[in-house]
C-alpha positions, -999 to +999 in steps of 0.1 A: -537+727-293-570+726-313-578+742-340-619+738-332-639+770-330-663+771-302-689+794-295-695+801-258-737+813-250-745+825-217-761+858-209-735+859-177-703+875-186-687+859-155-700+821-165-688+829-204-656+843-187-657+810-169-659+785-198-635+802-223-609+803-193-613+766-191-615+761-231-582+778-228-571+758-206-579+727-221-564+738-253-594+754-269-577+789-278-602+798-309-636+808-287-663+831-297-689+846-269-726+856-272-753+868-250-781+849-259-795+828-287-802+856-309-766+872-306-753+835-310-773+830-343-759+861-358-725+855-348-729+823-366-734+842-399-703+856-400-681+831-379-674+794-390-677+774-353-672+739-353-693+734-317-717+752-296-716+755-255-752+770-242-767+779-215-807+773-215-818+803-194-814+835-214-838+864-222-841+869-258-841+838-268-830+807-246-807+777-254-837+755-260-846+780-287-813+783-300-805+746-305-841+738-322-833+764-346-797+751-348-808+717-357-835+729-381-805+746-403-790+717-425-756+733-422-756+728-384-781+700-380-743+678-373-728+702-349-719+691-316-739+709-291-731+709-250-756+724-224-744+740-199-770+751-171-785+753-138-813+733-147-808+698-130-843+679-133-841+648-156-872+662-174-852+692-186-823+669-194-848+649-218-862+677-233-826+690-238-813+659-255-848+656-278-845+690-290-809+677-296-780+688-276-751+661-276-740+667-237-758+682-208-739+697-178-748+713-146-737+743-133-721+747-112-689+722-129-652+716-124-628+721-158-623+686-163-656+679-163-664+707-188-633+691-206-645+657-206-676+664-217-665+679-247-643+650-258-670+631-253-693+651-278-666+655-298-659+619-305-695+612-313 
């Protein structure tokens, strides 16, 4: 089992329900939930998470947001990042990846994908 702190953004309880069932299952037992980018910043205040999973659409502030201000904060400018969303068109995979987000996935996705993908991130 890992020891890795993940925090799970998505503004849908069901799809965070989702990915911290299949953290879980994959042996991911330490994961942390928020709503939105702005939740998810705060939370990182007061939690130390060792990766990110985020969805892009959100109100408040979306994922795009939220890893641009991620990777302008030194202590995070390292942390392994995965995108998980909707959004399919290789234009919006680009821009993901450029405002840097190690892994892009698209929902909807099977557990060993989600799992793959982060040993994939995770390995660097």
């Amino acid at each position: 089992m890992s020891d890795l702190k993940i925090l799970a953004v998505d503004d849908s309880p069901t799809m965070r329900r989702i990915i911290v069932n299949t953290l879980k299952k994959a042996g991911y037992e330490d994961v942390i939930e928020a709503s939105d980018g702005k939740d998810a910043l705060a939370k990182l205040k007061v939690e130390e998470v060792g990766m990110v999973i985020t969805d892009w659409n959100m109100p408040e502030m979306d994922g795009l947001t939220f890893v641009t201000n991620l990777r302008s904060t030194p202590k995070y400018a390292k942390m392994p990042i995965l995108m998980v969303t909707t959004r399919s068109v290789k234009d919006d995979i680009v821009e993901a990846l450029k405002a840097g987000v190690n892994n892009y996935i698209v929902k909807p996705f099977t557990p060993a994908t989600l799992k793959q993908k982060i040993d994939e991130v995770l390995a660097g």
